[in-house]
Each structure stands twice: as structure tokens, then as C-alpha cells.
PDB file of N, CA, C and O in Angstrom:
ATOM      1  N   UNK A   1     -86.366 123.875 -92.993  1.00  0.00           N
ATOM      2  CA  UNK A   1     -85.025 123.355 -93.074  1.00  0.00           C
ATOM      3  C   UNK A   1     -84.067 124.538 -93.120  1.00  0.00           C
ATOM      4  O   UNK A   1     -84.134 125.410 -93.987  1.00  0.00           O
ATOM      5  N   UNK A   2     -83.192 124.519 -92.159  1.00  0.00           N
ATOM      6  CA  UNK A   2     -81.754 125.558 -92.207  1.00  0.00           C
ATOM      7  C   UNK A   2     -81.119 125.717 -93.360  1.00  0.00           C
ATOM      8  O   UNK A   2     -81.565 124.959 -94.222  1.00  0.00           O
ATOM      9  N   UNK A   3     -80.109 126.518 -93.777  1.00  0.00           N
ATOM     10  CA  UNK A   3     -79.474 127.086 -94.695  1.00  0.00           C
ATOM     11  C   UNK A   3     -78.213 125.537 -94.528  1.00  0.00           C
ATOM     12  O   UNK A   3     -77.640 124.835 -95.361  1.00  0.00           O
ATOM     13  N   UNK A   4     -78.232 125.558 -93.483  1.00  0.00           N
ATOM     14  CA  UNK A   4     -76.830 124.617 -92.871  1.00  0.00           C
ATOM     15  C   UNK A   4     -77.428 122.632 -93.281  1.00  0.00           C
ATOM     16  O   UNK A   4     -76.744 121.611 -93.208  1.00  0.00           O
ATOM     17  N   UNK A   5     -78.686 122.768 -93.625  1.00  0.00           N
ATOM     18  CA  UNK A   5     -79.193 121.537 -93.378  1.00  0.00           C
ATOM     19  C   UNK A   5     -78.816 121.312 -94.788  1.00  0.00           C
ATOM     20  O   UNK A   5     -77.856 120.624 -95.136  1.00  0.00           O
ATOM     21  N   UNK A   6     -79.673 121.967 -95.625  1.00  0.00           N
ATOM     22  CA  UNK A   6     -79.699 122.390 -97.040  1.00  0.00           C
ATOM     23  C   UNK A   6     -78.327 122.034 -97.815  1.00  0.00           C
ATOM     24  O   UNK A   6     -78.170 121.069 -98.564  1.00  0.00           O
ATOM     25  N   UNK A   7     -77.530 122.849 -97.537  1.00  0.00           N
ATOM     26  CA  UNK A   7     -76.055 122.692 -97.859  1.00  0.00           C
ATOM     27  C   UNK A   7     -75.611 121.370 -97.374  1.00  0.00           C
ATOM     28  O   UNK A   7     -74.722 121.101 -98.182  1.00  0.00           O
ATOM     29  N   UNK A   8     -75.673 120.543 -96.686  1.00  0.00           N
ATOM     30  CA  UNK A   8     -75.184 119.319 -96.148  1.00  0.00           C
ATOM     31  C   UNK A   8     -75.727 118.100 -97.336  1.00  0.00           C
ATOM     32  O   UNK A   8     -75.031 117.266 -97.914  1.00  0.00           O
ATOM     33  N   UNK A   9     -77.349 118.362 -97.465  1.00  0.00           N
ATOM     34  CA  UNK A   9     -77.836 117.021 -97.743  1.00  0.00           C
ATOM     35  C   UNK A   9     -77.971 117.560 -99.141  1.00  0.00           C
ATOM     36  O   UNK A   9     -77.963 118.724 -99.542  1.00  0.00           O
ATOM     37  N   UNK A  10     -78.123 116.203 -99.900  1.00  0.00           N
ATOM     38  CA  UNK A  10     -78.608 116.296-101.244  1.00  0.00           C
ATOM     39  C   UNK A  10     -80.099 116.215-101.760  1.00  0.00           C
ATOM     40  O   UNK A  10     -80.996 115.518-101.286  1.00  0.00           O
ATOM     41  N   UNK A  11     -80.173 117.137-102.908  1.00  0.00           N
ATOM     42  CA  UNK A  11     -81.899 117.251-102.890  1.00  0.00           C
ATOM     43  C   UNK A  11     -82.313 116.343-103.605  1.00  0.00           C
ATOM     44  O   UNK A  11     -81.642 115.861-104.518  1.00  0.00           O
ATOM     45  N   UNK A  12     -83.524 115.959-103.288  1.00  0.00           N
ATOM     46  CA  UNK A  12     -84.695 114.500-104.028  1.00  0.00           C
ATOM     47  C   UNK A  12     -84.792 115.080-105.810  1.00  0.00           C
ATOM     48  O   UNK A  12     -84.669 114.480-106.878  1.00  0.00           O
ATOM     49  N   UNK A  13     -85.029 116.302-105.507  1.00  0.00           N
ATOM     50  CA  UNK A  13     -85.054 116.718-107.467  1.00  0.00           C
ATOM     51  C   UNK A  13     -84.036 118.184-107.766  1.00  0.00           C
ATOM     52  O   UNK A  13     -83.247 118.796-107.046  1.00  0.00           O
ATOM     53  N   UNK A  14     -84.324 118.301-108.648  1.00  0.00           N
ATOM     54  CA  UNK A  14     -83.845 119.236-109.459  1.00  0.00           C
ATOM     55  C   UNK A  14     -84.914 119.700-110.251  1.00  0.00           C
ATOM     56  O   UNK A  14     -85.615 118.989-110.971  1.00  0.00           O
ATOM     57  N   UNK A  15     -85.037 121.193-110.057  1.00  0.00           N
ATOM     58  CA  UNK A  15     -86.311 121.913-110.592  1.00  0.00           C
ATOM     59  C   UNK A  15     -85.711 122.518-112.134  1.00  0.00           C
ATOM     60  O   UNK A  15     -84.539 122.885-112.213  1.00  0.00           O
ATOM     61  N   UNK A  16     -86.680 122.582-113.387  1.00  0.00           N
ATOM     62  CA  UNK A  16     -86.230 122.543-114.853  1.00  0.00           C
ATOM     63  C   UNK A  16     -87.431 123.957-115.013  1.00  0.00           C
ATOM     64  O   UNK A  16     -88.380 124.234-114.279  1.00  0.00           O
ATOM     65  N   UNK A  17     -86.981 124.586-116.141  1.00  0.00           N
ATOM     66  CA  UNK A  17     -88.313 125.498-116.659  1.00  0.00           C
ATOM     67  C   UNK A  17     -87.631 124.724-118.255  1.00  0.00           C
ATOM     68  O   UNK A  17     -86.585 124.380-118.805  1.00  0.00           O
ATOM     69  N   UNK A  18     -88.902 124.781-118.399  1.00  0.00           N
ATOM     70  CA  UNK A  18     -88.818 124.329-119.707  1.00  0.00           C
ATOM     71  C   UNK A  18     -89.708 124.808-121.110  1.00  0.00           C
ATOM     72  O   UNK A  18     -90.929 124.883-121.245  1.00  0.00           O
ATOM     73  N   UNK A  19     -88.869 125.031-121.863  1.00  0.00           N
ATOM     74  CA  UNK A  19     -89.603 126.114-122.870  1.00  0.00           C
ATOM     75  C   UNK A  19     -89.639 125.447-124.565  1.00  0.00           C
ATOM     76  O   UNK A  19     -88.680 124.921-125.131  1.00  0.00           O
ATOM     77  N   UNK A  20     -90.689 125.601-124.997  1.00  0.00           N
ATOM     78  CA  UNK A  20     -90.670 125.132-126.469  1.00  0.00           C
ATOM     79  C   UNK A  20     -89.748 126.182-127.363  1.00  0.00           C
ATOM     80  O   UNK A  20     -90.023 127.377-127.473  1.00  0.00           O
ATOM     81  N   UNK A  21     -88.831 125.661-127.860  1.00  0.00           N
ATOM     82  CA  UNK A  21     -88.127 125.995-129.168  1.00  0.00           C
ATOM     83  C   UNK A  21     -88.171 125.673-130.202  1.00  0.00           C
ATOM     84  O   UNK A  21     -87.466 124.751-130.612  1.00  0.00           O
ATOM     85  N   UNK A  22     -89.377 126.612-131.290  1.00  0.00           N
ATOM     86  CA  UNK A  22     -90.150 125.689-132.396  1.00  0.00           C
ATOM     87  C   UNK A  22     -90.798 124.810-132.527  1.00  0.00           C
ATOM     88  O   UNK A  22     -91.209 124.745-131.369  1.00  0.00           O
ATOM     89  N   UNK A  23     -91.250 124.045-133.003  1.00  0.00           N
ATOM     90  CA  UNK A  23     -91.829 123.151-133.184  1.00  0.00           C
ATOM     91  C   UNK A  23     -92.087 121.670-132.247  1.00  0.00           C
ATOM     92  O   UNK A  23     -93.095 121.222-131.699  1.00  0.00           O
ATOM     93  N   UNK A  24     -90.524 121.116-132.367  1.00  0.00           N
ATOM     94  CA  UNK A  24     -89.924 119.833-131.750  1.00  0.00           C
ATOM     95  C   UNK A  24     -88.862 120.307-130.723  1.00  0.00           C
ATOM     96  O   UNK A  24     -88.957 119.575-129.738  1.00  0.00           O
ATOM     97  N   UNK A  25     -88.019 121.112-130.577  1.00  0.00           N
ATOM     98  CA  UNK A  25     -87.228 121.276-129.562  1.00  0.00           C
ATOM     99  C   UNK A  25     -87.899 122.162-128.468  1.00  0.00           C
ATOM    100  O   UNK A  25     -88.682 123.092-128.664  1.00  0.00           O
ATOM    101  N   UNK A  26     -87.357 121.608-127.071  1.00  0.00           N
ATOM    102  CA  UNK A  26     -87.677 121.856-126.010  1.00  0.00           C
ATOM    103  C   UNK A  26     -86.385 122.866-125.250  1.00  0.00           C
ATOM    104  O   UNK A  26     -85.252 122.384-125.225  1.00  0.00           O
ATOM    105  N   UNK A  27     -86.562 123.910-124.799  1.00  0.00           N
ATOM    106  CA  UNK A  27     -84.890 123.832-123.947  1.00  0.00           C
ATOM    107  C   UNK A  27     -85.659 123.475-122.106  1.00  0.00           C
ATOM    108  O   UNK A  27     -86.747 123.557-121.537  1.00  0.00           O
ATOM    109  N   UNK A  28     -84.676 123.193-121.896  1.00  0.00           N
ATOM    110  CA  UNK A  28     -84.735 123.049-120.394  1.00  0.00           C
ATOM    111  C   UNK A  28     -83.535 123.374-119.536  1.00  0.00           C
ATOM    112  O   UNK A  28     -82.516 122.721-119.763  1.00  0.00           O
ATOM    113  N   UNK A  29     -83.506 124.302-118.567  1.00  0.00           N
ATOM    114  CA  UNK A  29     -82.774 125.181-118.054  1.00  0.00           C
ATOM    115  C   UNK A  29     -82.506 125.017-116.660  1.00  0.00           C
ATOM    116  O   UNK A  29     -82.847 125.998-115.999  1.00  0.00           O
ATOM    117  N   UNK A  30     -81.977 124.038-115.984  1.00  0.00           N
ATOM    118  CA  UNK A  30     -82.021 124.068-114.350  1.00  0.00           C
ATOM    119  C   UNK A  30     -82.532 125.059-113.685  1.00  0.00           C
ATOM    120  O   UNK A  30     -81.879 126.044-114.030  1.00  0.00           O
ATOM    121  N   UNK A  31     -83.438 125.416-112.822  1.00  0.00           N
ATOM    122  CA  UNK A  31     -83.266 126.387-111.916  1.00  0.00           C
ATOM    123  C   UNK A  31     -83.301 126.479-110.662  1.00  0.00           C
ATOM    124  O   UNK A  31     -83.453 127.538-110.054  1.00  0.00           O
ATOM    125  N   UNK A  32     -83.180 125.510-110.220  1.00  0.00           N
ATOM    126  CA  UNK A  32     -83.425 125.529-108.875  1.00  0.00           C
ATOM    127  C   UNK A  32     -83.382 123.743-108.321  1.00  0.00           C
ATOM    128  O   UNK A  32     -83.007 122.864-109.097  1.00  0.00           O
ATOM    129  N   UNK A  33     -83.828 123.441-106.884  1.00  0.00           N
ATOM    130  CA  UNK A  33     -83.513 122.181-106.526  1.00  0.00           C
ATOM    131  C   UNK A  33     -84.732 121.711-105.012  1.00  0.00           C
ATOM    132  O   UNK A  33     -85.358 122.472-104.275  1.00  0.00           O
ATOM    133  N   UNK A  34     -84.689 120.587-105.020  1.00  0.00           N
ATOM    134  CA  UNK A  34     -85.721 120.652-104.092  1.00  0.00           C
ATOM    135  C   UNK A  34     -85.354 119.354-102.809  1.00  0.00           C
ATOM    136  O   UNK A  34     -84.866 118.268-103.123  1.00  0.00           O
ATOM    137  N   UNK A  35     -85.663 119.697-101.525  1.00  0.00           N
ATOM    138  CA  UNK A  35     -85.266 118.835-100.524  1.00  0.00           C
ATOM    139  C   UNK A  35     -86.897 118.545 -99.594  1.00  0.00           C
ATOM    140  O   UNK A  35     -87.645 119.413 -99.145  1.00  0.00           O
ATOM    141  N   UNK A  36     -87.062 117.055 -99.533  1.00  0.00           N
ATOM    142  CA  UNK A  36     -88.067 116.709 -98.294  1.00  0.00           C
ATOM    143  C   UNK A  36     -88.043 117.405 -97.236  1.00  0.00           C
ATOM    144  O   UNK A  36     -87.053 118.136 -97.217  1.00  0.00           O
ATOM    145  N   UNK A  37     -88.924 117.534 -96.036  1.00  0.00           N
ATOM    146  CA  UNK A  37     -88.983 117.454 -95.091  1.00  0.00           C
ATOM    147  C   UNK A  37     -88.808 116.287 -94.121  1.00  0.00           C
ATOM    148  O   UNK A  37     -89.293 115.156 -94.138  1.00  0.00           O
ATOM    149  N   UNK A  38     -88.001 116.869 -93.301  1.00  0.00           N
ATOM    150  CA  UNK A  38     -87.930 115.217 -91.906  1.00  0.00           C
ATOM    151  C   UNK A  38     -89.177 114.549 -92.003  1.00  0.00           C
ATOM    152  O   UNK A  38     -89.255 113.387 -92.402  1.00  0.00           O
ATOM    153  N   UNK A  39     -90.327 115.343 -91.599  1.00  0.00           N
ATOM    154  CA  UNK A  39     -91.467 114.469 -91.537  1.00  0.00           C
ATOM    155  C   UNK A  39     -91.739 113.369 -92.863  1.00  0.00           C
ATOM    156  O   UNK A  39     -91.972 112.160 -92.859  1.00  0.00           O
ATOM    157  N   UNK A  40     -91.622 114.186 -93.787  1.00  0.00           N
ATOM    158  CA  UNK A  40     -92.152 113.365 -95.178  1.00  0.00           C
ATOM    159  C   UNK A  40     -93.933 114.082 -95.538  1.00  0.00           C
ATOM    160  O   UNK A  40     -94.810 113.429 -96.102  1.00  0.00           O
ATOM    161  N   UNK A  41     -94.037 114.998 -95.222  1.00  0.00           N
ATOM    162  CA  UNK A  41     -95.097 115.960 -95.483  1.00  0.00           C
ATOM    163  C   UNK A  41     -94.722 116.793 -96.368  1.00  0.00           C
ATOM    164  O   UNK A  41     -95.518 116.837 -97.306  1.00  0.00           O
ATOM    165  N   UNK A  42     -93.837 117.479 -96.471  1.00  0.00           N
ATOM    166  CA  UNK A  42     -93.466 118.547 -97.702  1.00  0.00           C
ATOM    167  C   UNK A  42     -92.464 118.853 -98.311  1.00  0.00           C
ATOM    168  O   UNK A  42     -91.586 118.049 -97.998  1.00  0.00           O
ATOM    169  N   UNK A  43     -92.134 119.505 -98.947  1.00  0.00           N
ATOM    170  CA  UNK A  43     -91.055 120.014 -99.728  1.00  0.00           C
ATOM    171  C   UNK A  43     -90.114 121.412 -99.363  1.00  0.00           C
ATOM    172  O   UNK A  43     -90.661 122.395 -98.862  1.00  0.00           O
ATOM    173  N   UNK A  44     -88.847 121.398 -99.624  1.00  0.00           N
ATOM    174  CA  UNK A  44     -88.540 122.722 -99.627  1.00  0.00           C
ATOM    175  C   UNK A  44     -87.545 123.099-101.279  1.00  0.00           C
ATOM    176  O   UNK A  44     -86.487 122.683-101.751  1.00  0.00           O
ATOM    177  N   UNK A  45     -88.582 124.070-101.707  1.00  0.00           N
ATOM    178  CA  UNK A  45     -87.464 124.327-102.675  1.00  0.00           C
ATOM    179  C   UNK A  45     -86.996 125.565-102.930  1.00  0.00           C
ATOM    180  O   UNK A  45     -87.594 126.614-102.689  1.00  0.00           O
ATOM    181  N   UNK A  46     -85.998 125.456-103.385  1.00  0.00           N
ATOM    182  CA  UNK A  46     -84.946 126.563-103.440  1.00  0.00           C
ATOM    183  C   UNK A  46     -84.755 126.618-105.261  1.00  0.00           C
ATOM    184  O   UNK A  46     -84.466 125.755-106.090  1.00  0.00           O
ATOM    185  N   UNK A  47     -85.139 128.362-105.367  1.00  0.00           N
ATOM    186  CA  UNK A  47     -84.762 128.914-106.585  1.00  0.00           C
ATOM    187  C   UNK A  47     -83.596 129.412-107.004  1.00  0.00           C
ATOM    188  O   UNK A  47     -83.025 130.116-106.171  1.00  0.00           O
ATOM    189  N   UNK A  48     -82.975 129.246-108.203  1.00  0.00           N
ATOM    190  CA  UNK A  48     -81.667 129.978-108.402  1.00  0.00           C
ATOM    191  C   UNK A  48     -82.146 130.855-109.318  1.00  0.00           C
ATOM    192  O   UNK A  48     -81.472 131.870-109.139  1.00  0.00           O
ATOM    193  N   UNK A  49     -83.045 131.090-110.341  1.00  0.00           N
ATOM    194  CA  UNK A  49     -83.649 131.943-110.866  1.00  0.00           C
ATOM    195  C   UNK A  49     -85.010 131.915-111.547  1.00  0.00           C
ATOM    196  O   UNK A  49     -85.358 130.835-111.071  1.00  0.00           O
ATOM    197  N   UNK A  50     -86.107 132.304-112.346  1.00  0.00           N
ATOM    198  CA  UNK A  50     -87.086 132.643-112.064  1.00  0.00           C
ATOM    199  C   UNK A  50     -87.362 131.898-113.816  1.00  0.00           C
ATOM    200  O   UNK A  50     -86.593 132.063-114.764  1.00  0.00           O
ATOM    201  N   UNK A  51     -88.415 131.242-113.834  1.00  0.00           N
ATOM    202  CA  UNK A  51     -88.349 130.268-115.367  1.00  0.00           C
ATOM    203  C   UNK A  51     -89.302 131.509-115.953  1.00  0.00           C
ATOM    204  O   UNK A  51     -90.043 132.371-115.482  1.00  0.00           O
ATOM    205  N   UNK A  52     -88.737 130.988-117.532  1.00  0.00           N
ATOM    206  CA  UNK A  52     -89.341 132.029-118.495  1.00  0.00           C
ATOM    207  C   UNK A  52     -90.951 132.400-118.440  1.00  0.00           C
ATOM    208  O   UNK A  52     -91.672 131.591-117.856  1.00  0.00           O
ATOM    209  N   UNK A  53     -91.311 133.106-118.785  1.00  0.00           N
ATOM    210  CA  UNK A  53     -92.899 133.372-118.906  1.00  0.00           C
ATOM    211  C   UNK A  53     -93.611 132.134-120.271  1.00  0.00           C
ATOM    212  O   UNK A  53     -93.427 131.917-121.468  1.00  0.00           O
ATOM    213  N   UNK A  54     -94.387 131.651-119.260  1.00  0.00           N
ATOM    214  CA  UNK A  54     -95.047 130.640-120.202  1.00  0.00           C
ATOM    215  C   UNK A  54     -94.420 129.448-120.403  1.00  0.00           C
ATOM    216  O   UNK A  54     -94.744 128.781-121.386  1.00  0.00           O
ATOM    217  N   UNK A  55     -93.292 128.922-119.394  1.00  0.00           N
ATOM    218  CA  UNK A  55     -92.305 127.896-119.335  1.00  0.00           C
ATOM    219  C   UNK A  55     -93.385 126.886-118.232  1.00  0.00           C
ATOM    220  O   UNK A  55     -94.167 127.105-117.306  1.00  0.00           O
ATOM    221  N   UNK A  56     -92.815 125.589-119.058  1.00  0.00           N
ATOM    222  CA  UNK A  56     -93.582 124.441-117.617  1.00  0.00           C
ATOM    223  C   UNK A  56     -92.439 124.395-116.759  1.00  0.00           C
ATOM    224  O   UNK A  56     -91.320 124.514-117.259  1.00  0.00           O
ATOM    225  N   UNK A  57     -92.568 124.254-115.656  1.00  0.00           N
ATOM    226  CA  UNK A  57     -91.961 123.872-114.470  1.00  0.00           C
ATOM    227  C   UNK A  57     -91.902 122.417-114.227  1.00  0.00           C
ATOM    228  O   UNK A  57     -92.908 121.851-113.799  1.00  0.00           O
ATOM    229  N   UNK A  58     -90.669 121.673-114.490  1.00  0.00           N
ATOM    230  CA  UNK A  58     -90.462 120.126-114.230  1.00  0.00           C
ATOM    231  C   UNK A  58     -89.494 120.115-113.488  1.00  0.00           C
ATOM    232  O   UNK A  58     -88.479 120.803-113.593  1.00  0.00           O
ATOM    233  N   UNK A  59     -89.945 118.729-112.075  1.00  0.00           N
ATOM    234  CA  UNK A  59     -89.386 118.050-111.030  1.00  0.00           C
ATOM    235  C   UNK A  59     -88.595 116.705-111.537  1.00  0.00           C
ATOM    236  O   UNK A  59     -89.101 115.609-111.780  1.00  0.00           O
ATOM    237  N   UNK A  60     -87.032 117.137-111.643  1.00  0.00           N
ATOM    238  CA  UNK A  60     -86.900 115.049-111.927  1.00  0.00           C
ATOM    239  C   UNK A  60     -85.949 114.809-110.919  1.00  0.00           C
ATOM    240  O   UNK A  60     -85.256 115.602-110.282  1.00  0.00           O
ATOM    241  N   UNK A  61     -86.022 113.732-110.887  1.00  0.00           N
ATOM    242  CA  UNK A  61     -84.728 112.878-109.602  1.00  0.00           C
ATOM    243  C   UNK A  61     -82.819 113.486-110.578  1.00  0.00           C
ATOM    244  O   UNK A  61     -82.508 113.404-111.766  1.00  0.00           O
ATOM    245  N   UNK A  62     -82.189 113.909-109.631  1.00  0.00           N
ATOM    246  CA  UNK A  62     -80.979 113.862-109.926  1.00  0.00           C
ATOM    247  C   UNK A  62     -80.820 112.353-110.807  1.00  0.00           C
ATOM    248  O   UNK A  62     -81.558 111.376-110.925  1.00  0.00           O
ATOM    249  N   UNK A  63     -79.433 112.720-111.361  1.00  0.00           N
ATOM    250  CA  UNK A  63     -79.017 111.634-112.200  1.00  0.00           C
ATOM    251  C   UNK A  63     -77.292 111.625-111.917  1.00  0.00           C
ATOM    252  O   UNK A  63     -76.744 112.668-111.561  1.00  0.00           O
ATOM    253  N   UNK A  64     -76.750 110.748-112.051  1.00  0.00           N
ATOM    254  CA  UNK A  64     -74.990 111.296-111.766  1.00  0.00           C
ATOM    255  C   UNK A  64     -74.573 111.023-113.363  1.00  0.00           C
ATOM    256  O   UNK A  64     -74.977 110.349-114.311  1.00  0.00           O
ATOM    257  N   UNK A  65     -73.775 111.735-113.133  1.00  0.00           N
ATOM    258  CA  UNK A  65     -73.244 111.907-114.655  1.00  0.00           C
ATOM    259  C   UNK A  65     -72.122 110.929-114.763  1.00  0.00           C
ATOM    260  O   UNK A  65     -71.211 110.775-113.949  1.00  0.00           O
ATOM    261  N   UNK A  66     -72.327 110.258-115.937  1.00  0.00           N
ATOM    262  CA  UNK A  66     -71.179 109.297-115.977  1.00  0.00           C
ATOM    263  C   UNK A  66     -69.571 109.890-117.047  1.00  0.00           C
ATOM    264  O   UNK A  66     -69.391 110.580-118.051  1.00  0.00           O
ATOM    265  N   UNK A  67     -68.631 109.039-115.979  1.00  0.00           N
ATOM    266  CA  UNK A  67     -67.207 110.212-116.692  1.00  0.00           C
ATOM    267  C   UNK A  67     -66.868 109.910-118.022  1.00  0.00           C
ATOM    268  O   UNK A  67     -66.930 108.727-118.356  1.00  0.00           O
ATOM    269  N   UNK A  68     -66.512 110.775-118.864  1.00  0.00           N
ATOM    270  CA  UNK A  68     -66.008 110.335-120.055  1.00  0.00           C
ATOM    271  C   UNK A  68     -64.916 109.594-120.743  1.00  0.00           C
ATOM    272  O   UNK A  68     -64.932 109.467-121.967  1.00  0.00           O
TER     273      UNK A  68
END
């Protein structure tokens, strides 16, 4: 997928690193985002930066934020 495709369409997820903070808290940190392929065979994802060492890596569906 193009740079030009990418920028047009909206991605299926949003990529998280996610890190334990103590005990019970979790942080989770956007990093990145992810778009299908035309076919429906694969993925393309795009990093904005690099998740902590020892962080899980979670895929979720966008959500829209509702206004206040």
C-alpha cells in the first residue's frame, strides 16, 4: 500500500504497547496503526515508535470519541 493510499483511508486498528505499572495498573501507549490489504490477505502496519522492552503489543478496532 502507497504512502498516498495510507493517508487517504482509515486503519482497521490501532497498535498499543502496553506495560504493567505495579501491580493492577496497566499503561498503554498508542504506537502505531494498522491498514488491510485490497486482497484481504494481510496487513500493513505502520509504527510511530518502538514499545517498551517487555511491553505486550495490542491490536484494537478504533473507537470515535464521543464530544463532551
Amino acid at each position: 500500500m502507497s504512502n498516498k493510499q495510507i493517508a487517504k483511508s482509515l486503519p482497521s486498528y490501532r497498535i498499543y504497547s502496553v506495560s504493567k505499572n505495579g501491580e493492577k495498573k496497566s499503561t498503554w501507549q498508542e504506537i502505531g496503526a494498522v491498514w488491510p490489504h485490497k486482497d484481504g490477505k494481510g496487513f500493513n502496519l505502520a509504527f510511530a515508535a518502538r514499545p517498551l522492552e517487555g511491553a505486550a503489543i495490542v491490536l484494537r478496532a478504533p473507537t470515535t470519541k464521543k464530544a463532551a
